[in-house]
C-alpha positions as CSV (number, residue, x, y, z in Angstrom):
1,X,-72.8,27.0,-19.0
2,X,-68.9,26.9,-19.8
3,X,-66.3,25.7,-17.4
4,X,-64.0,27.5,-15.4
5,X,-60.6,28.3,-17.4
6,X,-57.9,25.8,-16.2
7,X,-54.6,27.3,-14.4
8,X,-51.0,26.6,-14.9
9,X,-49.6,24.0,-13.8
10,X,-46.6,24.3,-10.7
11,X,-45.6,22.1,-7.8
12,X,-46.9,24.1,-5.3
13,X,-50.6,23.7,-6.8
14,X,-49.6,19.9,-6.8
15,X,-49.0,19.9,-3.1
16,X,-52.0,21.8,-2.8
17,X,-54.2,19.3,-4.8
18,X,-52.0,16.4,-2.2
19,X,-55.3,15.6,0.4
20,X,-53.8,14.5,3.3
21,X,-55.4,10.9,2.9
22,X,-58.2,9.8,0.1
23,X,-61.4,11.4,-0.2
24,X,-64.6,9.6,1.1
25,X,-66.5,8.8,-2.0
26,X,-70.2,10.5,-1.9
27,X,-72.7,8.1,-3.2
28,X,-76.0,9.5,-5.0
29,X,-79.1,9.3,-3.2
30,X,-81.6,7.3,-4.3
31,X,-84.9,9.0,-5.2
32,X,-86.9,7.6,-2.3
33,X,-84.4,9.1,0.2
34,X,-84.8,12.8,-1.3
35,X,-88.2,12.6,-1.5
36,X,-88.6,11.5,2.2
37,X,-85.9,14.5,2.6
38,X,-88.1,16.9,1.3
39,X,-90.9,16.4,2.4
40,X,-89.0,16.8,6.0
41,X,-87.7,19.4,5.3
42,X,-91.4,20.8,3.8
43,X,-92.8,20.0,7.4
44,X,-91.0,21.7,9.3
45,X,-91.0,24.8,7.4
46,X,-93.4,27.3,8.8
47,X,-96.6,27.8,6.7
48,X,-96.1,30.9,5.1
49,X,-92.4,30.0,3.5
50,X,-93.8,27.1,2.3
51,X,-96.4,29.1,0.4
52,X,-93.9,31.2,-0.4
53,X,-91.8,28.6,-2.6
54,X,-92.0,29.2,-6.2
55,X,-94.9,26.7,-7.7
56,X,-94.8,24.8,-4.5
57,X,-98.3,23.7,-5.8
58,X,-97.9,24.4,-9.7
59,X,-98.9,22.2,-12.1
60,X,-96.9,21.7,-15.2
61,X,-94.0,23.7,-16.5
62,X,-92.3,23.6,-13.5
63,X,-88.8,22.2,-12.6
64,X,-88.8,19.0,-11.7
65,X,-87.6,18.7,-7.7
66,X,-86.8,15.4,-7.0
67,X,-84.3,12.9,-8.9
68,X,-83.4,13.9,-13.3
69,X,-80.2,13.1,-15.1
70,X,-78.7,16.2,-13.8
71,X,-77.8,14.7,-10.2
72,X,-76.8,11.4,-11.4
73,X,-74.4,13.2,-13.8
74,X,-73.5,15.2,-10.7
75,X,-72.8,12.3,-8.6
76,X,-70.8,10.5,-11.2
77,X,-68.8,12.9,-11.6
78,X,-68.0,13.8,-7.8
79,X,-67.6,9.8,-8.0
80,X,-64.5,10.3,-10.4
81,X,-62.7,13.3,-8.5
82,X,-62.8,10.9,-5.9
83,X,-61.1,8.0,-7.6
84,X,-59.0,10.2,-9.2
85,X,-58.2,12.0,-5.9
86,X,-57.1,8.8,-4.6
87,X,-55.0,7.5,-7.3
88,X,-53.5,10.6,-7.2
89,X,-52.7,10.3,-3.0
90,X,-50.8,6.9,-4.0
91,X,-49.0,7.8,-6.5
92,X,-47.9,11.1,-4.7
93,X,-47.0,8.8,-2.0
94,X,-45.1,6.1,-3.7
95,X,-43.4,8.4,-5.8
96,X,-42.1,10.1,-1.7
97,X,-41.3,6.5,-0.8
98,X,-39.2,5.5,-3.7
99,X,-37.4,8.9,-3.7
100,X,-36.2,7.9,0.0
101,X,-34.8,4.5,-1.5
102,X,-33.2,6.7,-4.9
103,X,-31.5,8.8,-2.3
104,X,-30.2,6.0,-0.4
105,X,-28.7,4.1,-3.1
106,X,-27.1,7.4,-4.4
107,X,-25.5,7.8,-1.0
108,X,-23.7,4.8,-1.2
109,X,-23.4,3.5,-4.3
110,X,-21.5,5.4,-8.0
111,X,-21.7,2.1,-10.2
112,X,-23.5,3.0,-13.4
113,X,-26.5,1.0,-12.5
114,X,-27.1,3.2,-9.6
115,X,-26.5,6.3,-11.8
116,X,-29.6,4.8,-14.5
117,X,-31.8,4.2,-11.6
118,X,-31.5,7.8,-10.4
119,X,-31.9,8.6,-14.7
120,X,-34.7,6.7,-14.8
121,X,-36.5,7.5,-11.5
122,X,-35.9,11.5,-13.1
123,X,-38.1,10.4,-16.0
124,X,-40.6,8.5,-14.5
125,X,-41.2,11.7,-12.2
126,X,-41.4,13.9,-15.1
127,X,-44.1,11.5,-16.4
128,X,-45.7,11.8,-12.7
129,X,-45.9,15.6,-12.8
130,X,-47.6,15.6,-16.3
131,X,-50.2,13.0,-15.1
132,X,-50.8,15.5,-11.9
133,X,-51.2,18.8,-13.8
134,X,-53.9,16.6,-16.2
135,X,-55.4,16.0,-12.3
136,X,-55.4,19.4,-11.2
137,X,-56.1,20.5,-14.7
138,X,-59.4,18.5,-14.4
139,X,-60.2,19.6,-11.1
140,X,-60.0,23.4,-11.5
141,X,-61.7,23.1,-14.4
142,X,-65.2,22.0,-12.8
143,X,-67.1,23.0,-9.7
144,X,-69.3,20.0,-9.1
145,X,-70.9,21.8,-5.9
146,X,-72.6,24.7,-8.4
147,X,-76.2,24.3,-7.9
148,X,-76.5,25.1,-11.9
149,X,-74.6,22.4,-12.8
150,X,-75.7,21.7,-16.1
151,X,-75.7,17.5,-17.1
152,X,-73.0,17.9,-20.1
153,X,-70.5,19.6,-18.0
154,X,-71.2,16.9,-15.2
155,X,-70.4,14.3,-17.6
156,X,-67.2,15.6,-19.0
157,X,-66.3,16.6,-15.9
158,X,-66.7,12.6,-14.9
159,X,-64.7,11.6,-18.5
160,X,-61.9,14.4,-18.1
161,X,-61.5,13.1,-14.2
162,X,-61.9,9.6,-15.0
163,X,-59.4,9.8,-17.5
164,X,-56.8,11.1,-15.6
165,X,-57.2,8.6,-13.2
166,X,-56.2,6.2,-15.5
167,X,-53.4,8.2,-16.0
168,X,-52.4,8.2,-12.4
169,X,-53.4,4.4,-12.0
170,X,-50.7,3.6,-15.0
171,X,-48.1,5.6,-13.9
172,X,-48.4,3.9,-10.4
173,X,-48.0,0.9,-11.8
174,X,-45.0,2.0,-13.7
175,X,-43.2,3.1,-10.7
176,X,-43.9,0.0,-8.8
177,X,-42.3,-2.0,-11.2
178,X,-39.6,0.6,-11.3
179,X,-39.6,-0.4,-7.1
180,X,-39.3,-3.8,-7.4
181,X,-36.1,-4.0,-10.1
182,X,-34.6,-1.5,-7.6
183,X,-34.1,-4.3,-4.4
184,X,-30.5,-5.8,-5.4
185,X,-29.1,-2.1,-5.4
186,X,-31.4,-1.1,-2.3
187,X,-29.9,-4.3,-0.5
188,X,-26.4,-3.5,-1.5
189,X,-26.8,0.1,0.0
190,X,-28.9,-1.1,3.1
191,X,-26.5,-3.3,3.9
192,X,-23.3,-0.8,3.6
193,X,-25.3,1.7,5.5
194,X,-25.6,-0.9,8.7
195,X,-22.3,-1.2,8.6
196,X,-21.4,2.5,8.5
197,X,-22.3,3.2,12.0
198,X,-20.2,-0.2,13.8
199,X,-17.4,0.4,11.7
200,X,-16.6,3.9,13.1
201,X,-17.4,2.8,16.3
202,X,-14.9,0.1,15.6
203,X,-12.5,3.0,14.4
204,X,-12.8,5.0,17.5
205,X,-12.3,2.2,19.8
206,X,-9.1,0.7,18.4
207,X,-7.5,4.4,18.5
208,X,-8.6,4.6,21.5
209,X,-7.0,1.1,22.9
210,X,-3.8,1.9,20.6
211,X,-4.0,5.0,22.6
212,X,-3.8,3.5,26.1
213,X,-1.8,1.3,25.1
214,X,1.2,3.7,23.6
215,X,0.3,5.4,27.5
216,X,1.4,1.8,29.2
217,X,4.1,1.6,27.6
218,X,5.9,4.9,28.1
219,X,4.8,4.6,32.0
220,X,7.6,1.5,31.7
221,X,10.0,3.9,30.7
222,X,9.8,3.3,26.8
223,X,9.4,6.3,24.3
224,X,7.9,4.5,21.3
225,X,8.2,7.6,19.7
226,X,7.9,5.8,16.0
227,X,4.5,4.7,17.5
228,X,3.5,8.3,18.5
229,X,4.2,9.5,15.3
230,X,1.9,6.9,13.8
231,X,-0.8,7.3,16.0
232,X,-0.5,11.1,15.8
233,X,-0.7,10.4,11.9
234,X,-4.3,9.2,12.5
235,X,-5.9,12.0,13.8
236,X,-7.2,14.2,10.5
237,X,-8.3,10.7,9.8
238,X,-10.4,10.4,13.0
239,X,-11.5,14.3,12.2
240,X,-13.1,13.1,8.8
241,X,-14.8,9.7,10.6
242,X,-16.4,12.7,12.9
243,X,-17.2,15.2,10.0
244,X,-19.9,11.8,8.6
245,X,-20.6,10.1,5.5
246,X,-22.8,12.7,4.4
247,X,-19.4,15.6,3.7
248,X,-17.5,12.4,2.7
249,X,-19.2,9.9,1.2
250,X,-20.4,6.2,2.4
251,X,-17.9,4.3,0.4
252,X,-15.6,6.4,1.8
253,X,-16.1,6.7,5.0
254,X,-16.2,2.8,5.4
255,X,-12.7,2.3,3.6
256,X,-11.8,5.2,6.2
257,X,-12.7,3.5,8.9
258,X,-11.6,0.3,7.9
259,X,-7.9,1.9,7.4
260,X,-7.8,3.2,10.4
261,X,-8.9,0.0,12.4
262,X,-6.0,-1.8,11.0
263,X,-3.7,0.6,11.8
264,X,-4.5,1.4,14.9
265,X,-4.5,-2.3,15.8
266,X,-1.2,-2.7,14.4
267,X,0.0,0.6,16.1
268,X,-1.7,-1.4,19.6
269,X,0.2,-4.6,18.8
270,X,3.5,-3.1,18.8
271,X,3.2,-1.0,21.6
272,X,2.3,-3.7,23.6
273,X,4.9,-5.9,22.3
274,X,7.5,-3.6,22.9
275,X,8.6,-4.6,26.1
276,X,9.4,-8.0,24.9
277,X,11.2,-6.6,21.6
278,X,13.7,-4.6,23.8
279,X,13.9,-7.9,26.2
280,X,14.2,-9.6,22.8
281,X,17.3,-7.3,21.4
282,X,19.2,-7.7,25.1
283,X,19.3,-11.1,24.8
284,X,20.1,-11.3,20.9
285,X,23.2,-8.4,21.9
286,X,24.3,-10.9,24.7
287,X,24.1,-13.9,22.3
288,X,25.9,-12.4,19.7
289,X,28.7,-10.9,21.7
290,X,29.3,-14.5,23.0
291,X,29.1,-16.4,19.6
292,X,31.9,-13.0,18.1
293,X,34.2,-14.2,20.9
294,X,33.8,-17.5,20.3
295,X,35.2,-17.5,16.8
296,X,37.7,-15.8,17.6
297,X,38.9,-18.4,19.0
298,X,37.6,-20.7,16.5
299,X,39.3,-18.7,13.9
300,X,42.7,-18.7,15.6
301,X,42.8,-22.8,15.1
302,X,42.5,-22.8,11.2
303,X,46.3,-21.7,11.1
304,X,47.3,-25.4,12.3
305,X,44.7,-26.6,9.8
306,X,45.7,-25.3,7.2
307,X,49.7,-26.0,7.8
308,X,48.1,-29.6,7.9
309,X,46.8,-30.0,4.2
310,X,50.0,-27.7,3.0
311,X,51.6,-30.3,4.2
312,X,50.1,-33.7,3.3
313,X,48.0,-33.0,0.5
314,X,48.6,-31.2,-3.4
315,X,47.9,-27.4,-3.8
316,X,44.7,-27.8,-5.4
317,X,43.2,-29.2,-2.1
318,X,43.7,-26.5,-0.1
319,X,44.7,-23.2,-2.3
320,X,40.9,-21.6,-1.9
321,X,40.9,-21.8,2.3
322,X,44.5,-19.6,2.4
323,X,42.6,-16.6,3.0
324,X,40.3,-17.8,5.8
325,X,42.4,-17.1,8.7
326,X,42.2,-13.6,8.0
327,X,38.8,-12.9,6.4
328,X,37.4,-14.4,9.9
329,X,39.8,-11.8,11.6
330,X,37.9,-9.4,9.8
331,X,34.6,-10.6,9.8
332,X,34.4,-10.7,13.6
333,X,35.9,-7.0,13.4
334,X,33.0,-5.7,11.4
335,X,30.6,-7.9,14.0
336,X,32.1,-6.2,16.9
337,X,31.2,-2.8,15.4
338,X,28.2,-3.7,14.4
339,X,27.3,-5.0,17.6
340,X,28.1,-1.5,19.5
341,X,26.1,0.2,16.8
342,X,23.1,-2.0,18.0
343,X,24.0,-1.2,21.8
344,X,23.6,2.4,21.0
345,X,20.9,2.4,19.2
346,X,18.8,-0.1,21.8
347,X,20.0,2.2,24.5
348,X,18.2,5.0,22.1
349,X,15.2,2.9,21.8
350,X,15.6,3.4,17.9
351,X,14.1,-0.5,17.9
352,X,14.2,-0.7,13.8
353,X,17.9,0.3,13.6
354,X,19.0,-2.0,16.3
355,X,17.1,-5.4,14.4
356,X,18.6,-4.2,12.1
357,X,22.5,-4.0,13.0
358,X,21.7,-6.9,14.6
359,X,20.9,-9.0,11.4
360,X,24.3,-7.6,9.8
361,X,26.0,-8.8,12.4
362,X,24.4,-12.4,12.9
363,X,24.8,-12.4,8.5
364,X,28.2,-11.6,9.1
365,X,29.5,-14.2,11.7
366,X,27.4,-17.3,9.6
367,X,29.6,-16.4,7.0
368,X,32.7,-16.5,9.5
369,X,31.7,-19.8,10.8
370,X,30.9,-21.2,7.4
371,X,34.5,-20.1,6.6
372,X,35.8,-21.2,9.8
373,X,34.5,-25.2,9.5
374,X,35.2,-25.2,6.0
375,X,38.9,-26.1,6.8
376,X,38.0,-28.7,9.4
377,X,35.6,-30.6,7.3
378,X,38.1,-30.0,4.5
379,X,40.4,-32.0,6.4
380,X,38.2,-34.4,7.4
381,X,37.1,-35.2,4.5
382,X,40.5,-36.0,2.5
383,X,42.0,-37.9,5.0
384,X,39.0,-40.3,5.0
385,X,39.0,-40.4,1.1
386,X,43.2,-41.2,1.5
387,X,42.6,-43.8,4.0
388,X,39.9,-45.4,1.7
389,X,38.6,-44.0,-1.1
390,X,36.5,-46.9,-2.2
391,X,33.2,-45.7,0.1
392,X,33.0,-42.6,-2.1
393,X,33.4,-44.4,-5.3
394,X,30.9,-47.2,-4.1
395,X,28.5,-44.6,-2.8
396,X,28.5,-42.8,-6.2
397,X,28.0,-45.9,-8.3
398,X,25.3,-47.1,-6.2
399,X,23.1,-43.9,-7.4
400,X,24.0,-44.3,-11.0
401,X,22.6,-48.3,-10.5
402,X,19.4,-46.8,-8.9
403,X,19.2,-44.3,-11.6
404,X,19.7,-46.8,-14.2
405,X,17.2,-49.1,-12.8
406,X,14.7,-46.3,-12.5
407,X,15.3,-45.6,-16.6
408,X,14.6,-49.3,-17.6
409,X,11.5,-49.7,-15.4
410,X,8.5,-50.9,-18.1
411,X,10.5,-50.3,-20.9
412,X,12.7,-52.8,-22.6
413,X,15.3,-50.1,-23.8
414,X,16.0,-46.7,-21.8
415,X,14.9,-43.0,-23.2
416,X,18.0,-41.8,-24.9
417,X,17.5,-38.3,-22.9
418,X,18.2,-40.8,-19.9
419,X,20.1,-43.2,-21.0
420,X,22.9,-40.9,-22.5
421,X,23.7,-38.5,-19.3
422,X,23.8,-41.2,-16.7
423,X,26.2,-43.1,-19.2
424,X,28.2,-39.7,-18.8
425,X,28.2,-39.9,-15.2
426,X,29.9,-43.3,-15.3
427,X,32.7,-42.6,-17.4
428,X,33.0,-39.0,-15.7
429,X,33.5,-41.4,-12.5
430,X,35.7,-43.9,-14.0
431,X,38.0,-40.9,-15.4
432,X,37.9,-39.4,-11.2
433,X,39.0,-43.2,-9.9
434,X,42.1,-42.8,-12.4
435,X,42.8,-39.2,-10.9
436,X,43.9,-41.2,-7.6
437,X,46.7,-42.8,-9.9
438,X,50.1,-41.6,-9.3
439,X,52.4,-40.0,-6.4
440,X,50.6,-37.2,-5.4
441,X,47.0,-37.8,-6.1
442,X,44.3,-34.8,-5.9
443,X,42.0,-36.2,-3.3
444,X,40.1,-32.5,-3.5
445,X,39.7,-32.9,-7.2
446,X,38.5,-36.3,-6.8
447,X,35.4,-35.4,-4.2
448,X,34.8,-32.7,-6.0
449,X,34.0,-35.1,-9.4
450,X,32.1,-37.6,-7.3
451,X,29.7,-34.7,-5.5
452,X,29.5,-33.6,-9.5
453,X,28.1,-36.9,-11.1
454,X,25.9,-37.7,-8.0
455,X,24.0,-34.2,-8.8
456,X,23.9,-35.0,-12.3
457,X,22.3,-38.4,-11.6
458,X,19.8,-36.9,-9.5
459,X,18.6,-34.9,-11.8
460,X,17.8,-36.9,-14.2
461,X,16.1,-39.3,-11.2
462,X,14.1,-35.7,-10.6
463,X,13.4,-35.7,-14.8
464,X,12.2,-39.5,-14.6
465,X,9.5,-38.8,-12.2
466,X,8.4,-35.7,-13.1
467,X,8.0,-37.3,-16.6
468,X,5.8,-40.1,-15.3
469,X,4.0,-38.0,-13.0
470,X,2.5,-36.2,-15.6
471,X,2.2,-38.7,-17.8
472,X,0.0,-40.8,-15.1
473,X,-2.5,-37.9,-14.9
């Protein structure tokens, strides 16, 4: 008896071959339970069909009714369909499963470890659909329900089935494994994928509060029309948060939504700090207006300054303030229009352009007062160095003593990249004392040397510690 010819192999015949859970194995019965069988069966049978049965009485030569090798070929074979029918239901089944998790990593994730785990989940299902057409391939080939069913083709029937269970089994265990290495990556994506959902949400809502908020505002009377323009900005953004991850892309969409929460919280921020800018830029325009007027009149007293040191003191002490006079004139000048620039651009609620005219014009009167006290302090200052001079010189020598005393601590003679500049500073200060020598001394000149070597000794004070500092660690 020859087998029947196997068909090709396609998809469709797998799903066919898929039973919707495993087969219940049949289990052969035992020759005491077909005998009993039989002989129901021959009791109930009216008497002239028994007689009617073929050598129902016969003697030998006769086929052999209950029991032979036949049927325990026959039921170890149906035995391995149903193994293999249910190796080939898991495998089917994980092989569904892990695909969910493939696709889910692919939706999220583009690193090259997510691309070889969709390479290698393609070749593990190629192996799967060769070890299912060997399946099918078996099970087409033999009907094990043919009442002819000869013993040989029962038992390679049981090896060909049995064998591609094993098939089935190793391949299941192959794509297990393949499961398990897959959780870092499934986590990563899992875990972007719970956040998809909150963060649009989160998206929405901060438009949606920058929204209401940009509303408040212009029902005050403000236009915050830089603010409209950003929020309208927003909108094809909002449209592609709508259109989903699956036209756009996870990764995407999350950065997406991300951006646009900031924004709009900034955009919300402003807006409702707007009322307090423009309170902020009335008061800064009264302030300013003020502090202008008041150096005017500030400027208008370094005249009689100025006539001061011409008179008492040498040229060199008061040459670099002639000009002060009228570069205040004109600084105030430039402030005043300035300031009106900032008026009209408040009363136009361009809020940018107004901080900014409004830093000019504060940049522009510290350089007026800086100006301004210089000839004061000027003053000031020589006439206490031509009363006494000796505080400045005292002062000076008493940081090149500290210095020094700094140099020679725990050592018994001083670095010579110490020793030699503060050794500078004194003669540079002995050399200032002499300047006060004579008829007409340059007091300027004189403060300007002391301020000189006190710089120069601090730096090497600075160099000293530094030195020791890293030296100590």
């Amino acid at each position: 008896m020859t087998a029947r010819p196997a068909q090709p192999y396609s998809p469709s015949r797998r799903r066919a071959h898929r039973p919707a859970r495993p087969a219940p194995r049949r289990l052969p019965a035992s020759p005491a339970r077909r005998a009993l069988r039989d002989t129901l069966t021959l009791a109930v049978l009216p008497l002239a069909v028994v007689l009617a049965l073929p050598g129902a009485f016969a003697g030998g030569g006769t086929r052999r009714w209950f029991g032979g090798r036949s049927d325990s070929q026959r039921a170890g074979a149906q035995a391995a369909k149903d193994d293999a029918a249910a190796a080939f239901y898991e495998l089917d089944t994980a092989q569904r499963d892990l695909r969910i998790s493939i696709e889910t990593i692919a939706a999220v994730d583009d690193s090259p470890a997510a691309r070889r785990a969709a390479a290698d989940f393609a070749d593990l299902g190629r192996r799967i659909d060769e070890a299912s057409h060997r399946y099918i391939q078996a099970v087409d080939a033999h009907d094990l329900d043919r009442d002819d069913l000869e013993a040989s083709v029962a038992a390679r029937a049981r090896t060909e089935l049995t064998a591609a269970k094993d098939e089935l089994v190793r391949v299941k265990q192959d794509l297990d494994r393949f499961g398990q290495s897959l959780g870092p990556l499934l986590g990563k994506a899992e875990t972007q994928l719970a956040r998809l959902a909150p963060a649009v949400e989160r998206a929405r809502q901060a438009l949606l509060a920058a929204s209401e908020a940009l509303d408040a505002v212009r029902g005050s009377g403000l236009r915050a029309d830089d603010l409209a323009a950003r929020l309208a900005a927003l909108g094809p953004e909002l449209t592609r948060l709508n259109e989903g991850a699956g036209r756009h892309g996870v990764p995407q969409t999350l950065e997406r939504a991300e951006r646009v929460s900031r924004e709009a919280g900034a955009i919300r921020a402003e807006a409702e700090r707007l009322p307090e800018r423009a309170a902020e830029i009335d008061h800064r325009l009264v302030s300013l207006r003020t502090r202008a007027e008041a150096l005017t009149t500030r400027a208008e007293q370094v005249e009689p300054v100025l006539s001061e040191l011409r008179r008492r003191f040498t040229l060199a002490c008061w040459q670099d303030l002639q000009r002060v006079p009228e570069q205040a004139e004109e600084h105030v000048r430039q402030a005043e229009r300035k300031l009106a620039e900032a008026r009209a651009a408040r009363d136009e609620q361009r809020w940018a352009d107004a901080t900014a005219l409004l830093s000019t014009v504060r940049a522009l009167l510290n350089s007026t007062d800086e100006a301004v006290s210089a000839a004061g302090d000027r003053l000031k200052r020589l006439n206490a160095v031509q009363k006494d001079p000796r505080q400045e010189i005292e002062r000076t020598r008493f940081a090149i003593r500290d210095a020094q005393r700094l140099a020679m601590a725990g050592r018994n003679t001083p670095d010579p990249r110490h020793a030699r500049p503060l050794d500078d500073s004194v003669a540079r200060l002995e050399r200032a004392i002499e300047t006060l020598q004579g008829r007409h001394p340059d007091y300027w000149h004189f403060l300007t040397e002391t301020e000189a070597v006190r710089a120069a000794v601090a730096q090497v004070v600075a160099q000293i510690r530094e030195e020791r500092g890293a030296a100590a660690h």
